[in-house]
C-alpha positions as CSV (number, residue, x, y, z in Angstrom):
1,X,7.5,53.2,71.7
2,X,8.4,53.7,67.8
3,X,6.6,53.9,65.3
4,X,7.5,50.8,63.8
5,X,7.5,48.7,67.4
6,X,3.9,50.1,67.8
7,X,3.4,48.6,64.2
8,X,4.4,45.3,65.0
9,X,3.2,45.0,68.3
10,X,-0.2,45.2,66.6
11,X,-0.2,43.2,63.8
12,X,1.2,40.1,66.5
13,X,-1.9,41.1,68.6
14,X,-4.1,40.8,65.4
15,X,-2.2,37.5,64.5
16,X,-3.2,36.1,68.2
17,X,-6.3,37.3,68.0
18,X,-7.5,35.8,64.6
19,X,-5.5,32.6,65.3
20,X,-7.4,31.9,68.7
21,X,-11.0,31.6,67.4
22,X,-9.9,30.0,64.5
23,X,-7.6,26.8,66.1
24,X,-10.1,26.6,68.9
25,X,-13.1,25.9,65.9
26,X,-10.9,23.8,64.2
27,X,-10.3,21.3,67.2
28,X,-14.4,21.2,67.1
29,X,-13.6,19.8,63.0
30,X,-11.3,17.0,64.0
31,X,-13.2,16.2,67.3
32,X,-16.3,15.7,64.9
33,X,-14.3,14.0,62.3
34,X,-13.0,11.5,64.7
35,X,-16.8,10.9,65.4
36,X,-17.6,10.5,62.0
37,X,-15.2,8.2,61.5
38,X,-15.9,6.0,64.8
39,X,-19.4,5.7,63.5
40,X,-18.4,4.1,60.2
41,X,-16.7,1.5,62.6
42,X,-19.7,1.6,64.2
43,X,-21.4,0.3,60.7
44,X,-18.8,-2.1,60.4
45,X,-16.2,-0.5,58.5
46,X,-12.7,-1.4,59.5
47,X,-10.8,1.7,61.4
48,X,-8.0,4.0,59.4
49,X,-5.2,5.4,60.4
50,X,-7.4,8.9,59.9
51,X,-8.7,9.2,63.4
52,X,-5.4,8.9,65.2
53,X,-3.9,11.8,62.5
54,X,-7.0,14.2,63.7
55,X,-6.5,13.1,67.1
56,X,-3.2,14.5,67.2
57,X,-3.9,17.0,64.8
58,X,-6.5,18.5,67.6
59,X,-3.9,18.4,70.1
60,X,-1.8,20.6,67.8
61,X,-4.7,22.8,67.1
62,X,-5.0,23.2,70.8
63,X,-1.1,23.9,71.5
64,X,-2.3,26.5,68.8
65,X,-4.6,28.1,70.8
66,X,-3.3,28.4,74.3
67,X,0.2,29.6,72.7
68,X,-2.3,32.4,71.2
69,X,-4.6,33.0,74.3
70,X,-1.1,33.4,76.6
71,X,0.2,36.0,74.1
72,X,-3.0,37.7,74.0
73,X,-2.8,38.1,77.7
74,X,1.2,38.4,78.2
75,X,2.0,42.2,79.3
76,X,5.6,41.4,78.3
77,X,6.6,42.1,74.4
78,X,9.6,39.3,74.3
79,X,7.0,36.4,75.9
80,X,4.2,38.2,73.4
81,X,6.3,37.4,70.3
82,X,7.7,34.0,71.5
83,X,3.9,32.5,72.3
84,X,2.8,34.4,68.8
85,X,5.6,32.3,67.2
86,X,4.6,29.4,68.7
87,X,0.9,29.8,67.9
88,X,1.9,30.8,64.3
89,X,4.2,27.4,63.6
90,X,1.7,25.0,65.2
91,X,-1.3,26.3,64.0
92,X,0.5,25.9,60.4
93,X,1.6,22.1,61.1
94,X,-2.0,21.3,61.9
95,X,-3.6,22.7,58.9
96,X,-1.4,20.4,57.1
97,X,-2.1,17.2,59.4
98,X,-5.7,18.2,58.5
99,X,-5.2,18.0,54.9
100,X,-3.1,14.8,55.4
101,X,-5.9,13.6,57.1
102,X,-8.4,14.7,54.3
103,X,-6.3,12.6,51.8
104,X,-6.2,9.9,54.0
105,X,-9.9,9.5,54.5
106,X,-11.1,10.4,51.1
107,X,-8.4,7.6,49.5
108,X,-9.3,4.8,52.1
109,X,-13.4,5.5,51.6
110,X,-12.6,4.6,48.2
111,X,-10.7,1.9,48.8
């Protein structure tokens, strides 16, 4: 292996391995937001489209995770850097659901 393909083959598995943890806590956010915001319906608040975004938006973060856990344990460098890929994109479109979602429940509380 080259120099250069060593290089890369370890920053992907340092890319897998910091987005694993990471998407996997983040499904934990928007599982608890979705609580959050099922109790305020609870105490008679009327529901927003906010749950549904972090619903989906921990289904993303979970995509997230299995494409990173698969690359982590994929012996074969094409599959590594196609899951990586897939972990990187996803894990990206889900931080910005979860801001979406941010703006959507911070502007409909004030409403």
């Amino acid at each position: 292996m080259t120099t250069i393909a060593y290089r890369r083959a370890r920053l992907d598995e340092r890319i897998c391995r910091m987005i694993c943890p990471i998407a996997s806590g983040m499904v934990g956010v928007c599982l608890t937001g979705i609580g959050l915001l099922h109790l305020g319906v609870v105490a008679g608040r009327r529901g927003s489209f906010a749950d549904d975004m972090l619903a989906i938006d921990a289904l993303l973060f979970l995509v997230a995770t299995l494409a990173s856990y698969l690359s982590l344990r994929s012996l074969d460098q094409r599959r590594l850097h196609g899951m990586e890929r897939i972990a990187d994109a996803t894990f990206i479109v889900a931080m910005l659901v979860l801001t979406a979602a941010c703006f959507v429940i911070t502007y409909a509380m004030s409403a």
